[in-house]
N, C-alpha and C positions, 0 to 999 in steps of 0.2 A: 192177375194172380188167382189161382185157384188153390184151395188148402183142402186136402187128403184126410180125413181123420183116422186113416187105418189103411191097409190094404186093398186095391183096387184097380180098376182099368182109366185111365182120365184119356177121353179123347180131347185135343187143341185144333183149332185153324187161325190163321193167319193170314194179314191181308194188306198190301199197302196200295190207294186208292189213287195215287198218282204219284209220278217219277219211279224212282228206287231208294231202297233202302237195307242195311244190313240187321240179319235178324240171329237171336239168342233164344230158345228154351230152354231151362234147367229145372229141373227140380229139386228143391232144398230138402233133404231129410229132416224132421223135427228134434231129432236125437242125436246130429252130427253136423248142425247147422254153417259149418265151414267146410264141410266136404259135399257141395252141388254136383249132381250129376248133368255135364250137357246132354238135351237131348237128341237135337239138331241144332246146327246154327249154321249161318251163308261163311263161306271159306270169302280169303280174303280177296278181294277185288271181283267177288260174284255178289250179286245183290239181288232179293227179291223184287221183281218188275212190276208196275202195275198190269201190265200185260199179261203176264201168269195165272192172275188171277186167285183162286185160294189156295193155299199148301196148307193140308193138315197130316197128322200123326195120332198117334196111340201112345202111351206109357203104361207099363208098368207097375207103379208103386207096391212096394214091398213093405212100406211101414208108412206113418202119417208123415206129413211134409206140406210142399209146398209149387205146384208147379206156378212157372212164371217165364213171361214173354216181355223179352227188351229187345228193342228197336234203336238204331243205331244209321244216325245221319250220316254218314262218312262222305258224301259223295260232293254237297253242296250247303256250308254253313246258313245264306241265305234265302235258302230257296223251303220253305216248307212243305212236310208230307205229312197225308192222313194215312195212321196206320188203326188196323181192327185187329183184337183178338180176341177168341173167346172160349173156356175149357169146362168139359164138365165130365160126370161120372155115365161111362159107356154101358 
């Protein structure tokens, strides 16, 4: 999670270190905290590979908030993955 105090550029990457995995960014406004905006996320039954490698992005923020990276095992309850992210101001 990365938190915006104001208007700004947040670049993010993303990384899952082995297998696959389904991925979410959004970011939370701090003034509207139920209305998240997605930023990207894997549609369903495509999944970030570790093969890919890293997928990063840029945001926008328009006011303070919240961006954030969730990761989503969908493919194999016991099989573990390392996933990396990391955001900051561009």
């Amino acid at each position: 999670m990365f938190a915006a105090t104001g208007p700004c550029s947040i670049a993010w990457d993303l990384r899952v270190c082995s297998r696959e995995v389904a991925y979410e960014v959004t970011f939370v406004p701090a003034d509207a905290p139920d209305t998240p905006t997605v930023v990207q996320a894997s549609e369903k039954g495509q999944y970030l590979k570790a093969e890919d490698g890293i997928i990063s992005g840029t945001f926008e923020s328009k006011s303070a908030g919240s961006l954030k990276c969730s990761f989503s095992n969908e493919c194999a309850w016991f099989k573990a993955r390392l996933c990396c992210c990391r955001a900051g101001l561009v």
